[in-house]
N, C-alpha and C positions, 0 to 999 in steps of 0.2 A: 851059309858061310862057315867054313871051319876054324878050330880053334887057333892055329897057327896065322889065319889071313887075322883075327880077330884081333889077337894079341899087337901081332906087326900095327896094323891101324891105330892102335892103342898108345904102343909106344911112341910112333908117328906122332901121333894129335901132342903128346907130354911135349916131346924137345921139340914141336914149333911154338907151342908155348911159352917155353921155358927161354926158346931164343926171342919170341915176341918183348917177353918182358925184359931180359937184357939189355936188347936195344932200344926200351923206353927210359929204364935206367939209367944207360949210359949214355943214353944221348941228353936228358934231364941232367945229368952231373957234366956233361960237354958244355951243356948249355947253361949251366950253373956258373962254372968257370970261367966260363966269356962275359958273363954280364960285370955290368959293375952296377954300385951305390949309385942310386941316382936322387935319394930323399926319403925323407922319415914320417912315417904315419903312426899317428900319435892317437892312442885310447884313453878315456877315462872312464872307468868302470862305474865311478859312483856319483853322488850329486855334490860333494865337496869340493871348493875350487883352490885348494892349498899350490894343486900343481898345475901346471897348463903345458902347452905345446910347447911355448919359450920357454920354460925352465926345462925343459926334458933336452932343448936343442943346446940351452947354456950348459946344462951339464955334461952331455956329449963333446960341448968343444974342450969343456976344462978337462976330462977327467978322462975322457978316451981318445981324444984327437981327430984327425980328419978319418971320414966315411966316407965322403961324397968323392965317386969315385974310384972308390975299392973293391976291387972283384968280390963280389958278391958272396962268394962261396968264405972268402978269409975272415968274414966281419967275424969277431969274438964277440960272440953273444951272450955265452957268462961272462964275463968281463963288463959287458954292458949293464947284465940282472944285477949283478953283484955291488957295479958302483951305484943304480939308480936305486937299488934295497940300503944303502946308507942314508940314503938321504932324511931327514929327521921324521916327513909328512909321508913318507912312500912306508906303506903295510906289506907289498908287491909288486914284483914287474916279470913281464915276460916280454921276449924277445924272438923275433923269429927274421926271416926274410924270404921274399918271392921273385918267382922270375924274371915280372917285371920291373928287375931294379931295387925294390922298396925295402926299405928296412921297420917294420911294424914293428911297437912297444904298446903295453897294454901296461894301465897303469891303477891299481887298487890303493888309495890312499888308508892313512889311518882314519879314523871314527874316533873324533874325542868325545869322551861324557861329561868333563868338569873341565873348567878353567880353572887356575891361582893366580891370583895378579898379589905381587909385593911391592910394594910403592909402585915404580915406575918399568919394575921386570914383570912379565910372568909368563907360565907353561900350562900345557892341555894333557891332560891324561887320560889314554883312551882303555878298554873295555881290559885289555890285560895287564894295566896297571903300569903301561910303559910310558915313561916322561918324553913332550917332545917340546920345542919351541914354540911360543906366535907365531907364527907369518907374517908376513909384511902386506902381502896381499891378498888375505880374506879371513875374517874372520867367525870363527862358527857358534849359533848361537844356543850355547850348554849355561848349565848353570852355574855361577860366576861364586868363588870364596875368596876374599881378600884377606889381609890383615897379618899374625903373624903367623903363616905358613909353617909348619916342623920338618920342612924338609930341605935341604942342604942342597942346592943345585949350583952353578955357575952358571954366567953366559955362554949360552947355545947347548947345555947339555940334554942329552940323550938317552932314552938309556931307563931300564930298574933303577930305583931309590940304592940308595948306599947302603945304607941298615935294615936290618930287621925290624927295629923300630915301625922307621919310618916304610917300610913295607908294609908292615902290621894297618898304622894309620890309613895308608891308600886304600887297602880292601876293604878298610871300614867306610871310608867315605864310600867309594865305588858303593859296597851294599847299601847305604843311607841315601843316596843317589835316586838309585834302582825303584826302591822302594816309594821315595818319593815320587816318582813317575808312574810308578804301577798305581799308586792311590789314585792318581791326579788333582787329588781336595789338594796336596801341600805342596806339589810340583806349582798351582795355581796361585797361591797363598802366600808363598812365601818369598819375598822379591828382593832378602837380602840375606849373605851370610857370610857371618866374620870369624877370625880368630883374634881371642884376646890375647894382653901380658899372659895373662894366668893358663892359656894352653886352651881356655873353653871355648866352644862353637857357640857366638851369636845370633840365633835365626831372628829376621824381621819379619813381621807379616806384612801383609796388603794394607789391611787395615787395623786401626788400632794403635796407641802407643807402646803398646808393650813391645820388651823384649826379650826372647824366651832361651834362658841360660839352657844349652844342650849340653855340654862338658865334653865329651870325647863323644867320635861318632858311634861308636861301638853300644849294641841293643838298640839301636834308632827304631823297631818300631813299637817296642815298650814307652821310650821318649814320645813318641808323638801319638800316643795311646794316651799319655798324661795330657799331652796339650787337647788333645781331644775332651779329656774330663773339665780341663780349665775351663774350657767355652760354654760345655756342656752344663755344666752345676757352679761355678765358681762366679764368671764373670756374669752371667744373669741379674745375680745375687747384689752386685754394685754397681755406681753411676755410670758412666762412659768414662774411659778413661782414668780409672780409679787406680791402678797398680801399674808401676812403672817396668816393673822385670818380673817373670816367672821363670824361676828356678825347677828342670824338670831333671838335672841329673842325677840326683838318688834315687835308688830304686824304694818304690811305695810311697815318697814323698812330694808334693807341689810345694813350692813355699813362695807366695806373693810379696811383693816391696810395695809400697808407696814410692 
């Protein structure tokens, strides 16, 4: 075969190719355009149940309007990401659609590490330190600080802390968190924690009447380095029950109450 028939055959094979793919193309976008919305299939990526199928359709009716229906090809899919990424519990979403009809949403919730309950409010704050509401319907089970919170929030806020401040405090708790989980002795241990008038973190143990003044979260595992020495050398030493508070926030100090 010479090189002239070779090339000709060559070129040949490219544009039936190139017309193949065209007309799967264009018939794929024909056939895009004809379909319409027929219903919405709904993902949850993770094991949190903050969102469900019903909330993802309630917020389609408020917040984008009718789909069912809609040629398929028109649905606004940023428009969709965008409003379902507002939502207080959604980390992410994605959005797509298929030919038969469906409108798919994939739905990555946040991860909280710590709750704050203040009297009768409180909020969840997950691994980047972003505030988000309760739910109403589920609750996840982190580890709980009541009392009086340093951080400024309103009903249903959202959102980074307002200060620096209280920015500063978040990533301390977050690493004091952390840390307690990685040990697991005080993730186990410790089944209460408060803020007082004075700004200090009260941790309770399991057992035991003490209660072990922490002061700000900041150095936590210096602080429970100390409480480790308390157990260790201190409370041996007395009855059951002997000291009502341990005082661990100065550094190099224990200081026991009655």
């Amino acid at each position: 075969m010479n090189k002239g028939l070779k090339y000709l055959i060559f070129t040949l094979s490219v544009i039936a190719f190139v017309a193949v793919m065209s007309l799967i193309y264009f018939g794929r976008k024909n056939s895009l355009s004809m379909a319409t919305c027929t219903g919405v299939d709904v993902k949850i990526k993770d094991e949190f149940k903050f969102v469900n199928k019903s909330d993802v359709e309630t917020y389609l009716a408020q917040y984008y309007g009718s789909y069912i229906g809609q040629r398929i090809d028109s649905v606004n899919l940023s428009k969709i990401e965008t409003m379902l990424d507002r939502q207080s519990a959604v980390l992410k979403s994605e959005a797509w659609t298929t030919q038969d009809g469906l409108l798919h949403i994939s739905i990555t919730q946040r991860e909280p590490v710590v709750r704050f309950q203040r009297d009768s409010s409180g909020f969840y704050i997950d691994d980047r330190g972003f505030i988000f509401p309760l739910q109403s319907n589920y609750s996840s089970l982190v580890p709980v600080i009541d009392g009086k919170i340093p951080i400024s929030t309103g009903q249903g806020f959202k959102g980074e802390a307002r200060s620096a401040e209280e920015r500063e405090w978040i990533s301390d708790i977050l690493e004091m968190i952390r840390y307690m989980q990685h040990s697991k002795v005080w993730a186990d241990n410790i089944v209460q924690m408060s803020v007082n008038d004075a700004g200090d973190l009260l941790l309770v143990p399991r057992e035991g009447r003490e209660k072990f003044i922490f002061g700000s979260p900041k150095d936590a595992k210096a602080k429970f380095e100390r409480i480790g020495e308390y157990y260790s050398y201190i409370k041996p030493s007395k009855e059951e029950n002997y000291y009502n508070t341990v005082n661990v926030k100065y550094n190099g100090q224990i200081i026991c109450r009655q």
